[in-house]
N, C-alpha and C positions, 0 to 999 in steps of 0.2 A: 623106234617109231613112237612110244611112247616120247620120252624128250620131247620130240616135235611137235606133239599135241600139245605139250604142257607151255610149250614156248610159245604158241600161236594163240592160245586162250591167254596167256598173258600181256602181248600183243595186243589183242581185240581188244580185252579191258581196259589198257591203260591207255589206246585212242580213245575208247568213249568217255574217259573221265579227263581225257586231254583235250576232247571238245567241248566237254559241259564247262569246263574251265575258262578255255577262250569264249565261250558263250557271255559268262558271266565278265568276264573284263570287256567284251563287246558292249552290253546294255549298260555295264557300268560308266563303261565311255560318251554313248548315248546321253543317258541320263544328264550327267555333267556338259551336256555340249548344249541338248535342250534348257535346260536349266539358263545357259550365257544367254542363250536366242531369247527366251521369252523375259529373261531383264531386261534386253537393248529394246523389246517392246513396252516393259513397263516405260523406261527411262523416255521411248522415245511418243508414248501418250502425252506425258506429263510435261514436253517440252513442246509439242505443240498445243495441251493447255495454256501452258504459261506463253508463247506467243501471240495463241486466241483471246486472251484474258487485257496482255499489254496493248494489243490492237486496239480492242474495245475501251478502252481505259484511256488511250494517247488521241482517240475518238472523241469520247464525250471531254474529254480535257479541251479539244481544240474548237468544238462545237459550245461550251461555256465561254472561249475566249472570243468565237465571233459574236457572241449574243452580248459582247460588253464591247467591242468597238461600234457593232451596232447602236448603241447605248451614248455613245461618244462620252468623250472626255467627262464633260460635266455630268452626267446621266449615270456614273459612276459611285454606287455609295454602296453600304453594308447593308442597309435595307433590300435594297434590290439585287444585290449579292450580299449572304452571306459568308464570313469566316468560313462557316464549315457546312456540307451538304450532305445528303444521303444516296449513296451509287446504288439503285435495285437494280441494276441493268448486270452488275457482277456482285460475286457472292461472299457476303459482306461486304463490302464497299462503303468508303467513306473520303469524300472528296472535302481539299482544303482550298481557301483563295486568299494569297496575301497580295497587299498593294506598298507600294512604297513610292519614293520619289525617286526617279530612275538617276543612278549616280553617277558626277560627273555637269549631270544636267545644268546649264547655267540659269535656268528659270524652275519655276514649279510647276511648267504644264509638260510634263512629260512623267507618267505611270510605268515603273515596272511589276506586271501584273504576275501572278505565278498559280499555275492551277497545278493542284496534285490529286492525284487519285490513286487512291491505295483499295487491296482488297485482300482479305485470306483466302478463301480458295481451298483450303482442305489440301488433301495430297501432295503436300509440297511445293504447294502452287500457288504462294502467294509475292505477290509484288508492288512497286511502287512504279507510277509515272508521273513526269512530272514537267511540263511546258512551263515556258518562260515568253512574256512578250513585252512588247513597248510599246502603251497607245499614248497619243501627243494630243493636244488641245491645238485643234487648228485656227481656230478663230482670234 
């Protein structure tokens, strides 16, 4: 009778420390699985930043290039565009504008114009956009 006792407390002990054990590889598993989940959140903040960031940037890029066909051909200078402008609309931002004579062209009334907008952005979220167009002198 004794024996049996002694067998049966031994028993009950080494389920309860059989379950603190699985307890602990339980939350351990947890842990590491929260852990994955709440990166694919960081990673998936930070890319719809940087989509909201290229939107607004491929934006005012496109929105500088109607303001210079507006402009037309001749109405085309560095005074009234600058080489380089300032983006407040993203953080930091810094907008470029080149002009060239579009190649190929068999005259000089043809502009390839090129806007870019760049910004940092912090958190990993910094980018570049950058349109390309061709305005012609119709006249």
């Amino acid at each position: 009778m004794r024996s049996y006792r002694r067998s049966m407390r031994r028993s009950s002990v080494s389920r309860r420390g059989l379950t603190l054990i699985e307890l602990m590889v339980t939350v351990s598993l947890l842990a590491i699985g929260l852990v994955g989940v709440s990166s694919m959140f960081i990673v998936g903040y930070r890319t719809q930043l940087h989509a909201h960031y290229a939107s607004v940037g491929a934006d005012l890029a496109a929105k500088k290039i109607e303001r210079m066909r507006a402009a037309g051909f001749n109405g085309i200078d560095s005074t009234q565009f600058p080489p380089s402008f300032a983006v407040t609309e993203l953080p930091g931002g810094q907008g470029s504008l080149t002009f060239q004579p579009f190649p190929g062209a068999s005259s000089q009334n043809q502009l390839l114009v090129t806007v870019a907008v760049a910004w940092a952005g912090g958190r990993g979220v910094a980018g570049r956009v950058e349109l390309n167009s061709i305005i012609s002198n119709h006249g």
